[in-house]
MOPAC internal coordinates of N, CA, C and O (Angstrom, degrees):
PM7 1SCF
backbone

  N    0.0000 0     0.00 0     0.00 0    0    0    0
  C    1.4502 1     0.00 0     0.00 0    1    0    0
  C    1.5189 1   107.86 1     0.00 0    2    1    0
  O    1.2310 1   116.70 1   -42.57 1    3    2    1
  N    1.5426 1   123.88 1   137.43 1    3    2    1
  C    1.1154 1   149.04 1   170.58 1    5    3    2
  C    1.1293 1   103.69 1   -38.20 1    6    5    3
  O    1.2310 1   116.08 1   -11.46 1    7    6    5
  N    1.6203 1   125.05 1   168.54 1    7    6    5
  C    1.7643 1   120.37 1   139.60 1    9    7    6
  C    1.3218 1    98.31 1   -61.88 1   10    9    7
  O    1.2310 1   120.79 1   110.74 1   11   10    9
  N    1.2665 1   116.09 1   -69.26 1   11   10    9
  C    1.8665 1   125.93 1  -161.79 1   13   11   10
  C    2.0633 1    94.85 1   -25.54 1   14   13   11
  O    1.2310 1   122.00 1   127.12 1   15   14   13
  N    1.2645 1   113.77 1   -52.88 1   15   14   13
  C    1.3735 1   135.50 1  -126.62 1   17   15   14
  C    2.2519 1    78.89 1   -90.59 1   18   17   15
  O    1.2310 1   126.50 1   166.11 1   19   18   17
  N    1.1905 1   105.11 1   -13.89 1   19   18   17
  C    1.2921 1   108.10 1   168.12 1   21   19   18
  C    1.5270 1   134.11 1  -100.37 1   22   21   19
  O    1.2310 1   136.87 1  -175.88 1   23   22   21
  N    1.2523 1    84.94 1     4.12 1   23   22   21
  C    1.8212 1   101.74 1  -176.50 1   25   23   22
  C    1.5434 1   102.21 1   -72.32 1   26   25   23
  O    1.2310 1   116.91 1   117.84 1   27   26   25
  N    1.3729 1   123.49 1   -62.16 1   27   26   25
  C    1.4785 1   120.89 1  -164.43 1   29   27   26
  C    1.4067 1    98.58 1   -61.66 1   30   29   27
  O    1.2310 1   112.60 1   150.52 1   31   30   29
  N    1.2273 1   131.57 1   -29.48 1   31   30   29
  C    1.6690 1   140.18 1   165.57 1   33   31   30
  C    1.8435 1   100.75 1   -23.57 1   34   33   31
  O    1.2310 1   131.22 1   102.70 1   35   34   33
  N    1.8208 1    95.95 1   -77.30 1   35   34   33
  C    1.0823 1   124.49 1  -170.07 1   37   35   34
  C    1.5419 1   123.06 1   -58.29 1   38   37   35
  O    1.2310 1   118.12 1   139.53 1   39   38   37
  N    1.0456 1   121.18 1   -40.47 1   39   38   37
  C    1.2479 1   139.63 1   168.80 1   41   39   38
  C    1.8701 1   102.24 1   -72.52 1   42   41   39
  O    1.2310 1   104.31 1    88.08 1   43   42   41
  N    1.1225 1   146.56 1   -91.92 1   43   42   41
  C    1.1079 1   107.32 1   164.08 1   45   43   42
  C    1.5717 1   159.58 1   -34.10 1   46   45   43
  O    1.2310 1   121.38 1   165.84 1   47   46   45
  N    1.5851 1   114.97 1   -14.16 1   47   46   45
  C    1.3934 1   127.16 1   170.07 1   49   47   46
  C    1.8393 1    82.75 1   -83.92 1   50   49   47
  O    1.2310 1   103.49 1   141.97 1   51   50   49
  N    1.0605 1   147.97 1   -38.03 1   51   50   49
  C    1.2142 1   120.97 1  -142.25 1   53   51   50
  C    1.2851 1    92.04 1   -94.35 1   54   53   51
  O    1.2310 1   111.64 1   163.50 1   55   54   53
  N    1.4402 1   133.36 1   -16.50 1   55   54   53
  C    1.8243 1   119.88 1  -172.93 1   57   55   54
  C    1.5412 1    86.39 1  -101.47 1   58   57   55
  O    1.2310 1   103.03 1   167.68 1   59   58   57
  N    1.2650 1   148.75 1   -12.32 1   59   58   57
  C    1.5605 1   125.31 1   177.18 1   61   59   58
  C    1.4332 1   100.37 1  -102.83 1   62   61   59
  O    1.2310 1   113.65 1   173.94 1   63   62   61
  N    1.8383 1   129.61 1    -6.06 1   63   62   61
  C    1.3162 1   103.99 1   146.67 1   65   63   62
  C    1.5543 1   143.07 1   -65.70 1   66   65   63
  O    1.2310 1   131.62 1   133.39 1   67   66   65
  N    1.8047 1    95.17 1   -46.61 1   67   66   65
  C    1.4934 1   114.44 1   160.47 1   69   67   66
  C    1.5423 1   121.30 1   -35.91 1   70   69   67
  O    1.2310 1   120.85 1   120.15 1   71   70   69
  N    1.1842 1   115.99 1   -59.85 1   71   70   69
  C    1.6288 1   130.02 1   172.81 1   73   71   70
  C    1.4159 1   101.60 1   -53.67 1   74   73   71
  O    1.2310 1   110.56 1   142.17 1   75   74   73
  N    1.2043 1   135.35 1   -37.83 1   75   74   73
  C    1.1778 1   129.01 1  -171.80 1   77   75   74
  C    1.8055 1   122.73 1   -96.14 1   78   77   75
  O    1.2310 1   130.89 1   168.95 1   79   78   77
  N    1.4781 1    96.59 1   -11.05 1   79   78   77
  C    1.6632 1   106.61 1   169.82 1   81   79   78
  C    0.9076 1   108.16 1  -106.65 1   82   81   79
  O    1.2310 1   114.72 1   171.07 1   83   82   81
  N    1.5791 1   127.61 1    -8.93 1   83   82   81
  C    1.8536 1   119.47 1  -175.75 1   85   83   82
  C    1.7325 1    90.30 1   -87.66 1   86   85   83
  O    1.2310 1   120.28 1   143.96 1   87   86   85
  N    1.1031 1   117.06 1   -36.04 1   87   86   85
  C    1.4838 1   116.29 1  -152.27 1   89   87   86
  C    1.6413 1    97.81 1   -86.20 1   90   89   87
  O    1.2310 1   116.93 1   143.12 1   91   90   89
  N    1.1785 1   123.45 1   -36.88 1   91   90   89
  C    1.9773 1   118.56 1   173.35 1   93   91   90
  C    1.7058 1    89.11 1  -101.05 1   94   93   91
  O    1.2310 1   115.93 1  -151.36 1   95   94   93
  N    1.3059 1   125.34 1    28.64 1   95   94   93
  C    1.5094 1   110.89 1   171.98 1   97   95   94
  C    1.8297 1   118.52 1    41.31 1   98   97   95
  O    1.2310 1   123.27 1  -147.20 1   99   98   97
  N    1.2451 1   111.33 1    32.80 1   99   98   97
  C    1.5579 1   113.27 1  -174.29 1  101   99   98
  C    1.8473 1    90.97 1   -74.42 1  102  101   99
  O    1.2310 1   116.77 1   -83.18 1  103  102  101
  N    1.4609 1   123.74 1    96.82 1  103  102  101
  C    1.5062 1   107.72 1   163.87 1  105  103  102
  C    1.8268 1   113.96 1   -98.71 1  106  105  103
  O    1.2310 1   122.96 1   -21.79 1  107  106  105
  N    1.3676 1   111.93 1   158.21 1  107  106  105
  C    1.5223 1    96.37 1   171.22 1  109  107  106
  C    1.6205 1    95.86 1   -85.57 1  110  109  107
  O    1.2310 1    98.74 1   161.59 1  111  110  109
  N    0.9697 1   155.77 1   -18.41 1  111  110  109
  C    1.6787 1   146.36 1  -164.98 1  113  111  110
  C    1.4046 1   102.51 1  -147.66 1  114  113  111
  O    1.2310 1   118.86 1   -12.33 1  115  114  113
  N    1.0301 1   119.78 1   167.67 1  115  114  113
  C    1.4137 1   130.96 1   174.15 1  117  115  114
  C    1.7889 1   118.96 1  -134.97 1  118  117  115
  O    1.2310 1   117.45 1   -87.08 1  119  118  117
  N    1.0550 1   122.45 1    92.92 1  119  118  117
  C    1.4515 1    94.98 1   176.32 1  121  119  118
  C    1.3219 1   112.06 1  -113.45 1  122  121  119
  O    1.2310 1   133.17 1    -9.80 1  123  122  121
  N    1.8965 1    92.15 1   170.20 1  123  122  121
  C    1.8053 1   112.88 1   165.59 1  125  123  122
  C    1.2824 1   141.51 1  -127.33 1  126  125  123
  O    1.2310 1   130.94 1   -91.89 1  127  126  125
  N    1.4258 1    96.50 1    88.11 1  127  126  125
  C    1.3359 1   124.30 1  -169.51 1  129  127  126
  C    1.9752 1   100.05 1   -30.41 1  130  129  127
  O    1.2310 1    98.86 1   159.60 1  131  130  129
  N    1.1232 1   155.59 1   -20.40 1  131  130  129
  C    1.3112 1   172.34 1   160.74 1  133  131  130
  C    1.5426 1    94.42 1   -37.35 1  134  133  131
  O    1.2310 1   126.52 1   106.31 1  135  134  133
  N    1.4414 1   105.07 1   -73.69 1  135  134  133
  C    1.6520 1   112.23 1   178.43 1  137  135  134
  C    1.2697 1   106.10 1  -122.33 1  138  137  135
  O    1.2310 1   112.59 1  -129.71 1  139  138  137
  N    1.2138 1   131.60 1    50.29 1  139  138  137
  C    1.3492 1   143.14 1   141.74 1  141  139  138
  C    1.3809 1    97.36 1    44.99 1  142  141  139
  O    1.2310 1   111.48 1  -107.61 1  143  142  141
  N    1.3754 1   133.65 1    72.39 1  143  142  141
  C    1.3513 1   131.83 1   170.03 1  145  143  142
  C    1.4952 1    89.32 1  -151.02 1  146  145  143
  O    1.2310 1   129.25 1   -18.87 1  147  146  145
  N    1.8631 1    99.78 1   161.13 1  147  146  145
  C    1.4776 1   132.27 1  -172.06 1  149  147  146
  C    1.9162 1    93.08 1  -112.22 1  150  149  147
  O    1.2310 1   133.71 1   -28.42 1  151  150  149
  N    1.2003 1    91.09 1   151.58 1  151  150  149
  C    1.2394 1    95.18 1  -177.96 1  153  151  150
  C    2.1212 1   105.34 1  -155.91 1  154  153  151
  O    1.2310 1   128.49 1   -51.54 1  155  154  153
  N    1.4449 1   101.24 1   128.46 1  155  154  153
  C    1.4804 1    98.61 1  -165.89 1  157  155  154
  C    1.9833 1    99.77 1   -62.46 1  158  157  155
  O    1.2310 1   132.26 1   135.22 1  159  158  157
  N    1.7423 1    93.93 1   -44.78 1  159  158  157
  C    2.1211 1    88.29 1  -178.31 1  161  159  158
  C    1.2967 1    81.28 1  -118.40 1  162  161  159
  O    1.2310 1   130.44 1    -4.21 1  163  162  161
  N    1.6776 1    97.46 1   175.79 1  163  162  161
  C    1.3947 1   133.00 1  -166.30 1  165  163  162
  C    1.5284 1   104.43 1   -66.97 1  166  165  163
  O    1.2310 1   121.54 1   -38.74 1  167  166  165
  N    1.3768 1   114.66 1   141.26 1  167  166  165
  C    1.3885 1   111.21 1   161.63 1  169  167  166
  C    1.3026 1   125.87 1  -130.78 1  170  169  167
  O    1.2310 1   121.08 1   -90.87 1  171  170  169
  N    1.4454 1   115.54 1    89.13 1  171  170  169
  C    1.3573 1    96.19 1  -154.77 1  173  171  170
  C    2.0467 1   107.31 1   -78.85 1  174  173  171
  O    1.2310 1   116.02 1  -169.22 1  175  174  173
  N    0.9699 1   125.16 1    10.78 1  175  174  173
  C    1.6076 1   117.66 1   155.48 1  177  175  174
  C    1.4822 1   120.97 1   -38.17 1  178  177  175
  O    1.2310 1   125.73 1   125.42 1  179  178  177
  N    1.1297 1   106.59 1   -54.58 1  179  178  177
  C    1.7129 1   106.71 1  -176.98 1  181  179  178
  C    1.4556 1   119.23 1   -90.12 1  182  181  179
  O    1.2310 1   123.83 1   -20.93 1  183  182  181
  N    1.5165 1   110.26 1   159.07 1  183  182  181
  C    1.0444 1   116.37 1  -116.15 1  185  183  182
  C    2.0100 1    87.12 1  -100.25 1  186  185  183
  O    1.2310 1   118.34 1   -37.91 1  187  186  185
  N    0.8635 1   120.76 1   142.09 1  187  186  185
  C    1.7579 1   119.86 1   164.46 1  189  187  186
  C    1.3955 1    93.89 1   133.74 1  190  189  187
  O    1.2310 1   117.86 1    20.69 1  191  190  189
  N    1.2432 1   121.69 1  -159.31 1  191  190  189
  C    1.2603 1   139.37 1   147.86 1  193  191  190
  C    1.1267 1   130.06 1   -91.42 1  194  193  191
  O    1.2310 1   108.66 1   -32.12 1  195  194  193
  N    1.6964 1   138.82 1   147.88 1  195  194  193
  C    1.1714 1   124.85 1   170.70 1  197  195  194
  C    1.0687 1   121.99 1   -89.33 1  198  197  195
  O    1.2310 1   116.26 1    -8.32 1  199  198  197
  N    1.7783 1   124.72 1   171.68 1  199  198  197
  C    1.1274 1   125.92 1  -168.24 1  201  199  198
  C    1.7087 1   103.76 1  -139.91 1  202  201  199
  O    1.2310 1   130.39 1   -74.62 1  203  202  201
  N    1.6170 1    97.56 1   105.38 1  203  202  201
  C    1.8106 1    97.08 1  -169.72 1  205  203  202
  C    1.7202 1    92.25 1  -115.44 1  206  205  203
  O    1.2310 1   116.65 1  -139.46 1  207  206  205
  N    1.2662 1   123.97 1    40.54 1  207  206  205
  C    1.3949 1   102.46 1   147.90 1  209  207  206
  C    1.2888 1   112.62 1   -96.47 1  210  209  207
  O    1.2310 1   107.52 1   178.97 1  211  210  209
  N    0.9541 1   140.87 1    -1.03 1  211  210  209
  C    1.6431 1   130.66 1  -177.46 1  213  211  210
  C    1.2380 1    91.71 1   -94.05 1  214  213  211
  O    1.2310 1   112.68 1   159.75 1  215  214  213
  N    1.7567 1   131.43 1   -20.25 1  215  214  213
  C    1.7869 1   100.73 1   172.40 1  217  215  214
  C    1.4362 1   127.18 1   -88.78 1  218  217  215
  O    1.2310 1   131.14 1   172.62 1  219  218  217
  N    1.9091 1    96.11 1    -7.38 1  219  218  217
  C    1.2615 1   125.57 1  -169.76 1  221  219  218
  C    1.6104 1    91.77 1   -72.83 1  222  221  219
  O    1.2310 1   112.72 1   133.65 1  223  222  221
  N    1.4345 1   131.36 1   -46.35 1  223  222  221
  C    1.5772 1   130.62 1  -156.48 1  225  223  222
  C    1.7851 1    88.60 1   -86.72 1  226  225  223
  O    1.2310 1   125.07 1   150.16 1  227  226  225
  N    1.2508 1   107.88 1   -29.84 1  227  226  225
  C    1.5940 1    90.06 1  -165.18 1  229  227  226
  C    1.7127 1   119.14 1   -82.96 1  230  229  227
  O    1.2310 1   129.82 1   153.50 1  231  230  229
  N    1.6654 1    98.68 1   -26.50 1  231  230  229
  C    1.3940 1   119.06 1   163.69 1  233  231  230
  C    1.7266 1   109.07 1   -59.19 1  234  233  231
  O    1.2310 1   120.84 1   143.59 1  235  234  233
  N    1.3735 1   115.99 1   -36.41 1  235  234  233
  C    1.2646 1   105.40 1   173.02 1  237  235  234
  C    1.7907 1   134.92 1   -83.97 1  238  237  235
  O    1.2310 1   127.60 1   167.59 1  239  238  237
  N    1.7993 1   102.98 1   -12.41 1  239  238  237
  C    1.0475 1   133.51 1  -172.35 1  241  239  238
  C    1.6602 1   101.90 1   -80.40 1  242  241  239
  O    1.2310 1   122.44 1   144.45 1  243  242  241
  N    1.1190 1   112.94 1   -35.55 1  243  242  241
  C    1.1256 1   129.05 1   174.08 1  245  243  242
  C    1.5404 1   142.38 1   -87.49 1  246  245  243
  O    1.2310 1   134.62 1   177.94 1  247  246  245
  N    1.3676 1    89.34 1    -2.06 1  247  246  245
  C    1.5457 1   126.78 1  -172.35 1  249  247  246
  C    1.6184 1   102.89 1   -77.04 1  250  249  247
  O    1.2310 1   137.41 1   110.95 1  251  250  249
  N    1.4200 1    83.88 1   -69.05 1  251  250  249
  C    1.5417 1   147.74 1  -164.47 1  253  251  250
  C    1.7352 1    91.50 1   -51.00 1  254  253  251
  O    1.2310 1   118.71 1   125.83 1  255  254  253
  N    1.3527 1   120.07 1   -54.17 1  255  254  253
  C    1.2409 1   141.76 1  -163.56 1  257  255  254
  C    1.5760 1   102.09 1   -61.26 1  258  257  255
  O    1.2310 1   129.45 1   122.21 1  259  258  257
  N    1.3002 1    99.38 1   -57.79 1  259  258  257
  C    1.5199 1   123.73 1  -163.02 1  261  259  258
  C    1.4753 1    98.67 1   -64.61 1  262  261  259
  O    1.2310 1   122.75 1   133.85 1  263  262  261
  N    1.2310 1   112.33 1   -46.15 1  263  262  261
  C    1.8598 1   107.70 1  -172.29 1  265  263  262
  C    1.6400 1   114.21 1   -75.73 1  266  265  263
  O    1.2310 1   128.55 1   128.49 1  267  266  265
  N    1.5985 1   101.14 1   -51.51 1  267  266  265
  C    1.2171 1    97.13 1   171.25 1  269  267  266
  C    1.7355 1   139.16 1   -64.28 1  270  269  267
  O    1.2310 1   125.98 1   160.00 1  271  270  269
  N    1.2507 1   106.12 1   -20.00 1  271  270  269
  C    1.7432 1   115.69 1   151.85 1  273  271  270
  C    1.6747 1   119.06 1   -65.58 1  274  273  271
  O    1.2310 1   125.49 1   146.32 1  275  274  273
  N    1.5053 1   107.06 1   -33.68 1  275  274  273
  C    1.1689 1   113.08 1  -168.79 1  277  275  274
  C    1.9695 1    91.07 1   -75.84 1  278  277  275
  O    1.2310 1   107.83 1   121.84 1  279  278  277
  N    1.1253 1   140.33 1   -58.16 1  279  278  277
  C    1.2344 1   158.26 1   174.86 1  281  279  278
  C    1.6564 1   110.52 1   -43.74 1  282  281  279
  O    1.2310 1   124.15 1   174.98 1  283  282  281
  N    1.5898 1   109.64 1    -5.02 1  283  282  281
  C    1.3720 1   116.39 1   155.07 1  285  283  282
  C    1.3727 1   144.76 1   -72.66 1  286  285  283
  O    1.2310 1   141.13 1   148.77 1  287  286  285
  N    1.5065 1    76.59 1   -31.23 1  287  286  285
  C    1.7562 1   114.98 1  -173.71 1  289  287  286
  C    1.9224 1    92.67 1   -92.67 1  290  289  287
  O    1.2310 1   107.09 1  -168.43 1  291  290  289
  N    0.8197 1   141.66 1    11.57 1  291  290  289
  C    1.6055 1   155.96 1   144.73 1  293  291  290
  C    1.4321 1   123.63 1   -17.12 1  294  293  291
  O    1.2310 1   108.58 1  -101.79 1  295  294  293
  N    0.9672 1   138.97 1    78.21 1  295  294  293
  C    1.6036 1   123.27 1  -174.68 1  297  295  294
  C    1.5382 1   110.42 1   -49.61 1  298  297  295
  O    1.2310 1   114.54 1   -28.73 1  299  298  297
  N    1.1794 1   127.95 1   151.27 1  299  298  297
  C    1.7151 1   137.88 1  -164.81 1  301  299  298
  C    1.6094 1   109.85 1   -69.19 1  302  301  299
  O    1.2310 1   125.85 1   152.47 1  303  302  301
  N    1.8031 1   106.36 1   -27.53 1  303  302  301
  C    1.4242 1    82.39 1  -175.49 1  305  303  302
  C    1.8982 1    94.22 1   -99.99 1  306  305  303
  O    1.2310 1   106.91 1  -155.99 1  307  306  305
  N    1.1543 1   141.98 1    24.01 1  307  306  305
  C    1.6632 1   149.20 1   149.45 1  309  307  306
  C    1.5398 1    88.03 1   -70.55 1  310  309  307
  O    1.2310 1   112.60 1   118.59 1  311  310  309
  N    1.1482 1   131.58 1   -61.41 1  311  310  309
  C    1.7406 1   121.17 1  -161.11 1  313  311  310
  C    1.5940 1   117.32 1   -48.30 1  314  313  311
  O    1.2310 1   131.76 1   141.02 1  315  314  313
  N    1.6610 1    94.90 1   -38.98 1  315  314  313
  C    1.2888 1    93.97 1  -154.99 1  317  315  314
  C    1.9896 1   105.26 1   -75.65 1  318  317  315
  O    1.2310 1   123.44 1   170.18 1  319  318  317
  N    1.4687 1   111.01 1    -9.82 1  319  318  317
  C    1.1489 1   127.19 1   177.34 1  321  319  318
  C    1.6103 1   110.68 1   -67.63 1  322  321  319
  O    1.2310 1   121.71 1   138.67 1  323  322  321
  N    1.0808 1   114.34 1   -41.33 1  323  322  321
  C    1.6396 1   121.28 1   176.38 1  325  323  322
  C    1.6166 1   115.59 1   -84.16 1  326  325  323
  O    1.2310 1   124.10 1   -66.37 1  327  326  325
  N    1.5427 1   109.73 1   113.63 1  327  326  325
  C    1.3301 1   104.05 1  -160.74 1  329  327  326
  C    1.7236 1   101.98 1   -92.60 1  330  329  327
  O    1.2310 1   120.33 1   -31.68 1  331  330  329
  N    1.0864 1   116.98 1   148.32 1  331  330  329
  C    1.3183 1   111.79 1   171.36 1  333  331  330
  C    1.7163 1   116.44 1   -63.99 1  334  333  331
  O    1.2310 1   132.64 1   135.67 1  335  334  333
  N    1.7682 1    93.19 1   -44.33 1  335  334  333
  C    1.7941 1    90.56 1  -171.67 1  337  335  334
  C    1.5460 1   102.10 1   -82.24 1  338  337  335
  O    1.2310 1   112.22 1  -171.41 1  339  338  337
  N    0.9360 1   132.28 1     8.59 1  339  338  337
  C    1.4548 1   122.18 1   158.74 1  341  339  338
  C    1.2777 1   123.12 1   -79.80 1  342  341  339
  O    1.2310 1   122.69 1   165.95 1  343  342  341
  N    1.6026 1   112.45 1   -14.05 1  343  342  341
  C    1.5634 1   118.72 1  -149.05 1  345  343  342
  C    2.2066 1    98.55 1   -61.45 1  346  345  343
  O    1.2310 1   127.46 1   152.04 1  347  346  345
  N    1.1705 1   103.24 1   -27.96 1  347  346  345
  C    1.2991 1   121.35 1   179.41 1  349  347  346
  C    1.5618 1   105.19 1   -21.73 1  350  349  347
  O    1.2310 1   126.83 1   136.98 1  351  350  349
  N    1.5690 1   104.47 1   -43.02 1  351  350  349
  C    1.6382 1   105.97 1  -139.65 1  353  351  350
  C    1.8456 1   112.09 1   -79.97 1  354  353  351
  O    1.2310 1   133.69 1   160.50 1  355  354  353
  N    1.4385 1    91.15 1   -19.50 1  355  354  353
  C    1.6547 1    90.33 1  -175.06 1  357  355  354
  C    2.4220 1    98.56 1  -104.88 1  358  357  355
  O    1.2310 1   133.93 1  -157.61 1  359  358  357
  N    1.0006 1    90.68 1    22.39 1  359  358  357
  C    1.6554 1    91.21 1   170.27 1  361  359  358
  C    1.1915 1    94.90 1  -114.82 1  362  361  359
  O    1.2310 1   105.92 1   147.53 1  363  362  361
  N    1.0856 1   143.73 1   -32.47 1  363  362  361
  C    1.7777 1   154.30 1   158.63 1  365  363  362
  C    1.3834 1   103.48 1   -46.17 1  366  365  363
  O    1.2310 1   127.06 1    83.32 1  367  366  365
  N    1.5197 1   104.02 1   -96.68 1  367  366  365
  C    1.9566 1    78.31 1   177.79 1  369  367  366
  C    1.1962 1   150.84 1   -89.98 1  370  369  367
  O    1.2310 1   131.39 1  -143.19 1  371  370  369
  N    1.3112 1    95.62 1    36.81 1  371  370  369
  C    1.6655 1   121.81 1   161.92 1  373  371  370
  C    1.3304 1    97.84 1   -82.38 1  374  373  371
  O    1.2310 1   112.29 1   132.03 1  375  374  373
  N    1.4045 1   132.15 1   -47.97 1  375  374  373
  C    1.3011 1   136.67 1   168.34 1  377  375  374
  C    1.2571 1   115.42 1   -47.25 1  378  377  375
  O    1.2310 1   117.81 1   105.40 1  379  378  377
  N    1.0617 1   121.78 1   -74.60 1  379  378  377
  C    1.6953 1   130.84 1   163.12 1  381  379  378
  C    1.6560 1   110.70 1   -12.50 1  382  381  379
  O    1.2310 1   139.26 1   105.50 1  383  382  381
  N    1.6721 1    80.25 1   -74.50 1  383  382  381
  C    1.8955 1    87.07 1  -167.61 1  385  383  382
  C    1.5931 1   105.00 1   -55.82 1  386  385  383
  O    1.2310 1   117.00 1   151.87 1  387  386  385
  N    1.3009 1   123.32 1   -28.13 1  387  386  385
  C    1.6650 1   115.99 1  -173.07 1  389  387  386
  C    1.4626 1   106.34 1   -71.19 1  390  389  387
  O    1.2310 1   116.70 1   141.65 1  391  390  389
  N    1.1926 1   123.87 1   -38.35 1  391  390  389
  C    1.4536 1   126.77 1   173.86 1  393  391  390
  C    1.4758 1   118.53 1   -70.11 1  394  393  391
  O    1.2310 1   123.64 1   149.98 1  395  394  393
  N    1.2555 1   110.63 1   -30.02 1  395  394  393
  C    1.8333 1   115.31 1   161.05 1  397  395  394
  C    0.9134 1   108.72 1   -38.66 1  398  397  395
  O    1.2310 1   118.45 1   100.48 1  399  398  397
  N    1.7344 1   120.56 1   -79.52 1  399  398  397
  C    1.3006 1   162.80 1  -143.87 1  401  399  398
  C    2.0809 1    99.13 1   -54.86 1  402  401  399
  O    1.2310 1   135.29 1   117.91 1  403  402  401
  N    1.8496 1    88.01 1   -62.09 1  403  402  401
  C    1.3386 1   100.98 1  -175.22 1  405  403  402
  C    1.9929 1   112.22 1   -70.30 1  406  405  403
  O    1.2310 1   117.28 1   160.55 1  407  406  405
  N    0.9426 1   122.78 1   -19.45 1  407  406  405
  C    1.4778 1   136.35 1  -140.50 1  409  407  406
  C    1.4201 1    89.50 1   -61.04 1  410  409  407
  O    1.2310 1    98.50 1  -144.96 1  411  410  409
  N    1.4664 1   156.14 1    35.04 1  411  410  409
  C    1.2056 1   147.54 1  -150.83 1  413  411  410
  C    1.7859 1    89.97 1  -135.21 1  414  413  411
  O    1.2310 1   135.53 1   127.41 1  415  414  413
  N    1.8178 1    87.56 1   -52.59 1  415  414  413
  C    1.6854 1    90.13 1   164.63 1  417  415  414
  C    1.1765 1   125.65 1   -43.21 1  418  417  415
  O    1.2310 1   107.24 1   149.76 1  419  418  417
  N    1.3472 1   141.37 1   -30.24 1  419  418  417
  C    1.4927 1   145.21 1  -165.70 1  421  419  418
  C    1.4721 1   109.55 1  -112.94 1  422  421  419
  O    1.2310 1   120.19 1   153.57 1  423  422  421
  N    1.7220 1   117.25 1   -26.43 1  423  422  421
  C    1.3540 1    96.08 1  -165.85 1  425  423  422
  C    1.3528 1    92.21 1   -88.46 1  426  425  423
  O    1.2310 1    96.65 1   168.82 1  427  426  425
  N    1.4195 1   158.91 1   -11.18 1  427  426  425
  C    1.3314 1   129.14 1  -148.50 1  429  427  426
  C    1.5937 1    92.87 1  -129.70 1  430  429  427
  O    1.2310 1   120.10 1   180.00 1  431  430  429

């Protein structure tokens, strides 16, 4: 398998990781934009709010990384099983489920 031929790989591991670290909050860092510091766990001492989507995208970026390199190493007749034009279906309801998840934001 290609790099190219690992993208739809990647692009789907990365929206069913995201969905899956926003929703149990798994971030790799945490920061607070307040006092502009990164932090590996939460601290809630200081003062602002935190901000765990940037560990949420990087936890998934990194996810994402790991499978789709691993999905290189693929024997030819595994490739031909993973369709590219399907790849759609798990960035969809990763989408879905994030708007479930969040829907509290919109209804009230």
């Amino acid at each position: 398998m290609r790099l190219l031929g690992a993208l739809p790989i990647f692009s789907a591991a990365f929206a069913a990781i995201y969905a899956v670290a926003m929703y149990f909050n798994i971030a790799l860092f945490v920061y607070y934009p307040a006092v502009k510091e990164l932090h590996w766990t939460d601290e809630p001492n200081l003062p602002g709010p935190a901000m765990y989507w940037y560990g949420w995208i990087s936890y998934a970026i990194l996810g994402a990384a790991i499978i789709s390199a691993a999905a290189l190493f693929l024997p030819p007749r595994w490739k031909e099983r993973i369709f590219p034009r399907s790849a759609w279906a798990v960035p969809l309801l990763s989408m879905l489920f994030v708007l479930y998840v969040i829907r509290d934001w919109f209804i009230h």
